[in-house]
C-alpha positions, 0 to 999 in steps of 0.5 A: 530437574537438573540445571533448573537453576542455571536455566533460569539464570540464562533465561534471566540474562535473555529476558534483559537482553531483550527488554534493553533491545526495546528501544533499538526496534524501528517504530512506524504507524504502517509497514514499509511497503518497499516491495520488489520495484524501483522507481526512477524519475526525472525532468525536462522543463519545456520538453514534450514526450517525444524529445524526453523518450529520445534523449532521456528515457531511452538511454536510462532504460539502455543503461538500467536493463543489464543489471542482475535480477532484473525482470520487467522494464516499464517507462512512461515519458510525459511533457516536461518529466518521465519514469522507469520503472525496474521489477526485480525477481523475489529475493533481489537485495533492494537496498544494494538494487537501489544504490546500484541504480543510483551510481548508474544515474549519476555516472549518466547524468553528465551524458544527459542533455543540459537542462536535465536534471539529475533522476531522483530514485526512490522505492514509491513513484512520486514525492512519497518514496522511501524518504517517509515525512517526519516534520514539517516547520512553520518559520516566522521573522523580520525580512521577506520570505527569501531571507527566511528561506535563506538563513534557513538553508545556510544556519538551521538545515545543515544541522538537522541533515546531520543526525543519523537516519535523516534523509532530506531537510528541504526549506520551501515557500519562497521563490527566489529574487530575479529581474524581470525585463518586460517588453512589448514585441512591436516596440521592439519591431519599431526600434528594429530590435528582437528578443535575441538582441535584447538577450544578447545585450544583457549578456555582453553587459553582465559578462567579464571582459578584458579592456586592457593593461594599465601602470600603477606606479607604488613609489618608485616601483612600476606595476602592470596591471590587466584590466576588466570589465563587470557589472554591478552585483544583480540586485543593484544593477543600474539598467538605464547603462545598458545599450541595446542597440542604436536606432539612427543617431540614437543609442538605445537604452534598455530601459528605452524599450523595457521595463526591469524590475527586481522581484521574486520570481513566479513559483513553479509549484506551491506548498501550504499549511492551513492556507498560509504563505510562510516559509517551511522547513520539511524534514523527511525521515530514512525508510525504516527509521525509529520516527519517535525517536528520531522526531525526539532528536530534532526537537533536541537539535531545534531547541539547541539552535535556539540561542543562535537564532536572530531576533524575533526568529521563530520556529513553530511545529506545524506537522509531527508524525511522531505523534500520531505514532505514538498515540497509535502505539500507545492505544495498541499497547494499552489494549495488549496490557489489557489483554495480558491482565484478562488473561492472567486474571482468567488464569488465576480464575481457573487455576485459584493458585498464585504459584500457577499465575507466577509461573504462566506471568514470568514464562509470558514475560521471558517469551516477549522479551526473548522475542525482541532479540529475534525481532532485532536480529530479523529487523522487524518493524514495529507498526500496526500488523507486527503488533496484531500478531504480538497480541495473537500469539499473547493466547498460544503462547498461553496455552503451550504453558499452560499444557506443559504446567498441568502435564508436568502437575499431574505426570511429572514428565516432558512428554506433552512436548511432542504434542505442544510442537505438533500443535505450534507447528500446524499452527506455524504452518498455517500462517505460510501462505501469508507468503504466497499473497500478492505483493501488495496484500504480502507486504502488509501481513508479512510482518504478522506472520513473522512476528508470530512464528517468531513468537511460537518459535520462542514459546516452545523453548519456554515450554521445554526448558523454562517452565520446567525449571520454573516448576523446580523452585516453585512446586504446585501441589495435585488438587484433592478435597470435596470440591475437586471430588463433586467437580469430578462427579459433575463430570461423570454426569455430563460425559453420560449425556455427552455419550448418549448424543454421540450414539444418537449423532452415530446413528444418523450419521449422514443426516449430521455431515449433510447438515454440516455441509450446507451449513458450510455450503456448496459453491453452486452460486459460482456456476456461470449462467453460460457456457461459451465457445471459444473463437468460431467453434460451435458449442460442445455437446456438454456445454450446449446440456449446460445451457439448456438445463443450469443455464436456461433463462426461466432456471437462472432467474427463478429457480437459481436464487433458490437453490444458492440459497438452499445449497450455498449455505453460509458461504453464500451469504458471506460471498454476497455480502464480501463483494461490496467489502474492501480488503484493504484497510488503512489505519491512518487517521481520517482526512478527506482529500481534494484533488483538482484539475484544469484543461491543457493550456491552464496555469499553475497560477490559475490552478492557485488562484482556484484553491486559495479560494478553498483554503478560505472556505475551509479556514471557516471551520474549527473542526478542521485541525490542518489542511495541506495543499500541494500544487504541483501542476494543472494536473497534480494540485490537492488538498489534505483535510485532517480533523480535530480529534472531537471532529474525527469520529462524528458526522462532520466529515461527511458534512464536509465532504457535501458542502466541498461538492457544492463548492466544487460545482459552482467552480467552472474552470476545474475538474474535483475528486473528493474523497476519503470518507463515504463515497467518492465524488468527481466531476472530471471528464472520461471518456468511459471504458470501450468494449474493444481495446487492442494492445500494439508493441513494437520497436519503432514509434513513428511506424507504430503510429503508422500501423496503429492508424492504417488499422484505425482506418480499416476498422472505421470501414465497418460500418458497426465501428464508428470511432475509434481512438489511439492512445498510450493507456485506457481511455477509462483512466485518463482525461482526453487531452486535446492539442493545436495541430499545424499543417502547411502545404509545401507548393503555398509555402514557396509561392510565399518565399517562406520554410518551414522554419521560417513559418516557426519562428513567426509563430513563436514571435506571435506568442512568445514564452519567457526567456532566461537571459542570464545569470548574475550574482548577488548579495544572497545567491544567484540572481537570473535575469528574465526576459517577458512579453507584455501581452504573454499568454493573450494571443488566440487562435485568431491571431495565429492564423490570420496575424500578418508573418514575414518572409524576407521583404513579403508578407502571408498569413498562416491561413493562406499556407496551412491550417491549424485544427485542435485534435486529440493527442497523446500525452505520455509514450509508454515502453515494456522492456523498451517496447512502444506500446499503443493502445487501439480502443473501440466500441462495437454497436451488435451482440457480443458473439458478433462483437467477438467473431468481428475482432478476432477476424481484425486481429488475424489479419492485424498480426498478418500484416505487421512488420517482423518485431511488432504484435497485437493482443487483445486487451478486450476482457474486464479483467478484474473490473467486474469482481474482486480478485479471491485468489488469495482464498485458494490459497488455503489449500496449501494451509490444509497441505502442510496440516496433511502432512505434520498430522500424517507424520504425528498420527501415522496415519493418512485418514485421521489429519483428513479428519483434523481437516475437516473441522476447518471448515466448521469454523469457518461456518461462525466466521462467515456468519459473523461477518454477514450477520453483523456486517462487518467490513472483512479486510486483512484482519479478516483474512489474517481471523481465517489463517488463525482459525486454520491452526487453533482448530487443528490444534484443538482436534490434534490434542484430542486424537492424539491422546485417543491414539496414545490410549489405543496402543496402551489399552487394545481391549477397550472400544474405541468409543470408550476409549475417545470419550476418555481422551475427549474428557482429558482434553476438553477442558485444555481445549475450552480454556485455551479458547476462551483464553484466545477469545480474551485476549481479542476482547479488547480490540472487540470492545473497540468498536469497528472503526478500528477496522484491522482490530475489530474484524480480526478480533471479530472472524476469530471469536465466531470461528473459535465458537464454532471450532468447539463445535466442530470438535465435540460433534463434527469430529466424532461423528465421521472418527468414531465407527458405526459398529455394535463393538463400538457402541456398547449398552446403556451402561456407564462409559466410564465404568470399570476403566482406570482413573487418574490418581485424583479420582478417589471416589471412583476407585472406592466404586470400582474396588467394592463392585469388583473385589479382588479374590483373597489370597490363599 
């Protein structure tokens, strides 16, 4: 070959390009699952939905809705928070789409009302964005804990944050110190004082104050001077200075009618590792960023800080992500290494050349290493599903060297090329439906996909210039000799056999495509068991047939299960085995979750008090490595249980998981979901879903609640609807949420002398909330000052309406104005591209066709009487609650389209890539059954085994009618049985190699056991499918290619005889010249 010692130089050159590159690649456990949203959340302590969605939501949803790309706007407000979330149309630039939003929140932030903070944009809803956790820190040291905290911030944060691909370096655990002033209401009342008195007091006291000039004589110079007025530093505050007031001849001090005192204020949330009340410094990385190399450079930064610290400091890793990804990586790696020897041992195995394993080891390794460069050009990432499709592509890549090593063996030509990328290119073809998938299913296999083009993409490259050039240094010799003689002759034998079946398969042709069918299976079991009509239409003609014969009663329940059995084939019986089966599967390390729950009125405090005593319980057990607790409200409160690596793989986590279920029912005051392992566990109330939910929008809110409950009371008027619910979201979903709801009566309120604002702020006075006074520096930062009611939190409803209130010099009650009852409300105000959305549910009592009829009367007559702008559609349909969504699996049809259409271009013809089609699902049959016999959880690995199957069993049908076409247009006089025969011998033994070799390659992640989930079902669905694909080829394929014809079928004679051989087969040549000698020249 010309230039082959140039070529392989350049391929030297890219190989170490590629291996320096190594490092530079991103590494994570899983994928970054960014997608096409982003999320934009914000707070408002002490502010309920209504005020939020007004002053908040609404100008952030008016600010974000002109940006490019932008598809769908949704917003939900809560009490004290809100979110907005964007969807941008496929292919927006996220990252540009995120730093767009994020200038836009900061230019609003300054026209939002005081006391909101600046909106937090992140591509995930919640704490978990874009921003992945990295470390977490345990901190130990003299001084109290807001010390630690501090010299943290200050010292030891600010020089993590600085390294490259860090996001956020957070010190937690401490409360800061404020002074709390706690009061009594009616000794205020008696010393003719209020809490707006006592705020006022201290911020006169605490403020700068001019008080005048004064001379200050240096000398003999005179110097002006202004003088001022300010308190001590806050945490050495003398109180009993500060006047409140004056009660006759008496001045009053503070500390006359109040309590101060200087101590650490009450946490608005709190975060725990293994129960204990620390300090915690937690790191979170950059999305995308290389987490074991990143967690390497802290660790250097820690350990550099560590001569600086004060004594007896500590710093202890309480959290590293980065091992867990790497124990992760290296257990994939070994098994990849492990697959690679498997592979070239078998190569050597079959091969018995070292020269031959030289070659297929240096182009694998040039293949990968080349690869690198592509995956950092692309900015792939290295994490669980890029890996599976590094260890797939290990076998094809395999097989294009190994085609184009023996083609160049035995021709000494380049030809195989066009069949090698007919084959790589079906192959490639296959995996682009993994671009139609669900965002949700995409995200995850995306990278498999590209990984593996990238891949093949390469390996031709090798095929066409490498291998080659590799071949030109090392040359192989033809094999010869007594062995390769018997092994041809074992061949003869066994084509004779083979030959003999074909004409038995050719003969009963249609009793074997019957059988394949059923083997495959008829979609008989997706038949409905009823047809209905739509609306008030009467049945069809067709549909009334239907329900008399396939969906007669005595047909559904007897005769039915039968026939899907009979008829269903394997389709069947992994259709009901697949239904209980989850398609998602998460690698991460097995952890056991609690989240809890309290009513409306409850604490965060309480909710602390409730798992402080689960953090003791769980302390008990040494199987347990780490538990988290994160509580953030009454809503929001968990607990994270991981477990030792002993522990990981035994029962203990489902002993756990029970004994955490006893201990969540003998706790009264909280509602308990647990899971991740087995089955999950919750005693939290629901209301369940109704039969009946009607979805209302419009632009106003008030009128949408109006129309909402003018149509509630028609609805109430049958009498088949006995309640009916208003809501934000599905009452399946949600907890109901109950509040206080007062209403005064206009007439009683004047006889009284009182207002309504009147009767608010003697209701407030009955129970007072904390108020923050001010603001004052101090030693170690700002201290506030806070105002608290002695009997906070103990009034009752009692009170409230019978505690005497006050209107000038009268005295009334709450009872005597109004009333106070507790109803059902709402929680959160949703929006749909600034539309108010409420929701309307139901339950019908009587059958379902009356239940229908009856709803889209109310609906007509809804939609009738709505104001222009506002609509109503019907949100009764299960939707997907009551079987999981396939759409994914019609999918495949656009695999067998792009197989169509490269085979229609390869062979010239329309009816062979049929043929090549129809093999699909013969593999198919050993997939299924391998799922459904063995009970193998069929996940995305599954699905990625079927995408797989698509292209290596074309593949293996590809070679062979493509050297069956080349043999007819270069000998036109033998049968087109002989002639399949011989192209089925040249080609059977690539294609039985190149299998097993793909089936070696998965052997260890089989071995692995099925809790490697991902692993262990891909490995699974392709070796049942590759055994299978065999099948299809050497019975399926030939039986419905090959004609039925006598011309076709010749007699009992040897299919091989008086046919041109390879060079090799000597034996034969001698047989074939002395039974037809050549005629002696005259």
């Amino acid at each position: 070959m010309k230039n082959a010692f140039s070529i392989n130089i350049i391929f030297l050159l890219l190989t170490i390009v590629g291996l320096a590159l190594v490092p530079k690649l991103p590494v994570q456990l899983q994928p970054d699952d960014t997608g096409e949203r982003v999320h934009v959340s914000y707070q408002w302590r002490g502010m309920g939905p209504e005020v939020i969605e007004k002053e908040v939501t609404s100008p952030i949803e008016g600010t974000l809705s002109s940006m490019r790309g932008l598809k769908r706007v949704t917003s939900n407000s809560y009490s004290n928070r809100g979110r907005v979330t964007l969807v941008f149309k496929d292919g927006t630039d996220m990252d540009a789409a995120r730093f767009e939003v994020m200038s836009l929140m900061r230019g609003l932030h300054s026209r939002l009302p005081d006391g909101v903070k600046l909106p937090q944009v992140g591509y995930k809803r919640g704490n978990a964005d874009d921003n992945p956790l990295l470390m977490v820190y345990t901190i130990n040291g003299e001084g109290n804990s807001y010390s630690l905290q501090q010299y943290a911030e200050r010292y030891i944060a600010p020089g993590i944050s600085n390294l490259p691909e860090i996001s956020n370096v957070s010190v937690t655990g401490a409360s800061p110190m404020e002074w709390n002033i706690t009061y009594r209401k009616e000794h205020l009342k008696q010393a003719g004082l209020d809490v707006n008195a006592l705020q006022t007091a201290i911020r006169d006291h605490l403020n700068v104050r001019e008080i005048g000039s004064a001379t200050v004589h240096k000398g003999t110079n005179k110097e002006l001077i202004n003088l001022t007025y300010s308190a001590k530093p806050g945490d050495s505050l003398i109180w009993n200075e500060l006047v409140v007031g004056k009660q006759g001849n008496r001045v009053l001090k503070l500390t006359d009618v109040a309590k101060p005192e200087l101590r650490e204020s009450e946490p608005r949330s709190y975060f725990r590792v293994n129960g204990l009340n620390t300090v915690y410094l937690v790191i979170n990385s950059a999305k995308g960023a290389n987490q074991v190399d990143l967690a390497g450079r802290v660790k250097q930064e820690i350990e550099r800080q560590k001569t600086s610290f004060p004594e007896n400091f500590s710093m202890l890793v309480n959290y590293d992500a980065s091992k867990e990804i790497s124990r992760e990586v290296e257990k994939i790696t070994s098994r990849a290494l492990l697959a690679i020897i498997i592979l070239l041992v078998f190569v050597l195995l079959v091969s018995r050349n070292w020269r031959y394993l030289l070659i297929v080891g240096l182009s694998l390794g040039a293949n990968l290493s080349i690869a690198v460069i592509f995956y950092y050009i692309l900015g792939i990432e290295i994490h669980i599903y890029s890996l599976a499709g590094i260890t797939v592509s290990l076998g094809m890549i395999i097989d294009n060297t190994i085609v184009m090593t023996d083609h160049l063996r035995h021709s000494n030509n380049r030809r195989a090329f066009l069949a090698i990328l007919a084959a790589t290119l079906t192959t490639m073809g296959a995996l682009v439906v993994i671009f139609f998938l669900k965002e949700e299913q995409k995200l995850n296999l995306i990278d498999f996909a590209v990984v593996m083009i990238v891949n093949l993409s390469v390996s031709l490259g090798i095929a066409l210039w490498l291998v080659p050039s590799l071949m030109d240094r090392l040359p192989l010799s033809s094999s010869t000799g007594r062995g390769f003689r018997r092994r041809k002759r074992r061949i003869v034998r066994l084509t004779r056999g083979y030959a003999t079946f074909l004409k038995f398969g050719l003969r009963w042709r249609r009793a074997f495509i019957v059988i394949f069918i059923l083997g495959f299976g008829l979609p008989v079991f997706l038949l409905p068991d009823k047809l209905e009509a739509e609306k008030d239409e009467e049945l069809a003609w067709y549909q009334k047939t239907y329900n008399s014969t396939l969906g007669n009663d005595s047909y559904t329940s007897v005769v039915k299960p039968w026939v899907n059995r009979i008829l269903g084939g394997s389709w069947y019986y992994f259709s009901n085995y697949f239904s209980s089966g989850n398609f998602n599967w998460d690698n991460n390390r097995t952890k056991l979750y609690m989240r809890g729950s309290m009513p409306d009125g409850s604490s965060v405090h309480q909710m602390n008090d409730v798992f402080t005593d689960i953090e003791n319980y769980l302390a008990g057990f040494e199987e347990v490595d780490l538990f988290t607790s994160r509580i953030y409200s009454i809503e929001n409160a968990s607990i994270e249980i991981t477990f030792t690596d002993e522990a990981e793989n035994s029962s203990f986590p489902h002993v756990l998981k029970n004994r955490l279920i006893s201990k969540a029912n003998q706790i009264g005051s909280s509602d308990f979901t647990i899971y991740g392992v087995g089955q999950g566990f919750s005693n939290r109330t629901r209301d369940g879903m109704r039969n009946n939910r009607i979805e209302l929008r419009g632009y106003n809110y008030d009128l949408i609640l109006e129309e909402a409950g003018v149509f509630s009371d028609s609805l109430l008027k049958n009498p088949r609807i006995q309640e009916v619910i208003i809501q934000t979201g599905s009452s399946w979903r949600g907890k109901p949420r109950y509040g206080f709801v007062m209403g005064l009566e206009p007439a009683r309120l004047e006889e009284v002398g009182s207002s309504l604002r009147n009767v608010y702020q003697n209701l407030l006075y009955q129970a007072p909330n904390d108020v923050k006074a001010a603001y004052i520096p101090g030693k170690n930062g700002t201290v506030a000052v806070t105002l608290s009611e002695a009997n906070q939190g103990k009034t009752s409803v009692w009170d409230m309406q019978n505690n005497l209130l006050y209107s000038g010099e009268s005295g009334f009650r709450l009872k005597d104005v109004g009333f106070l009852t507790k109803e059902r409300t709402g929680d959160v105000i949703r929006k749909q591209n600034q539309e108010y959305v409420l929701m309307v549910e139901y339950d019908f009592i009587g059958p379902y066709q009356l239940n229908r009829r009856v709803r889209e009367r109310f609906m007509e007559q809804l939609n009738e009487e709505l104001p222009v702008g506002f609509s109503a559609v019907s949100k009764s349909g299960w939707g997907g609650w009551n079987r999981e969504d396939k759409t994914q699996y019609w999918l495949l049809l656009i695999v067998a389209a792009v197989i169509f259409f490269l085979c229609s271009v390869l062979f010239e013809s329309l009816r062979q890539p049929l043929v090549v089609i129809s093999a699909i699902p013969v593999s198919f049959i050993g997939l299924f059954l391998t799922f459904a016999i063995f009970k193998i959880n069929f996940d995305q690995g599954g699905y990625a085994a079927m995408i797989l199957l698509c292209g290596l069993t074309v593949n293996a049908a590809l070679y062979i009618i493509n050297d069956y076409n080349n043999m007819r247009k270069s000998n036109q006089t033998q049968s087109k049985f002989k002639l399949y025969l011989k192209a089925f011998n040249h080609k059977i033994i690539p294609i039985a190699l190149t299998t097993l070799s793909t089936i070696m390659g998965l052997l260890p992640f089989l071995l692995a056991g099925p809790d490697e989930g991902f692993w262990f079902s891909l490995a699974a669905g392709a070796t049942g499918g590759l055994v299978f694909s065999l099948i299809a080829v050497a019975v399926f394929m030939p039986i419905i290619q090959l004609p039925k014809s006598q011309n076709a079928i010749p007699g009992p004679t040897n299919p091989l005889k008086g046919e041109p051989q390879t060079r090799d087969h000597s034996t034969l040549n001698k047989k074939h010249a002395k039974q037809n000698p050549k005629p002696k020249t005259p």
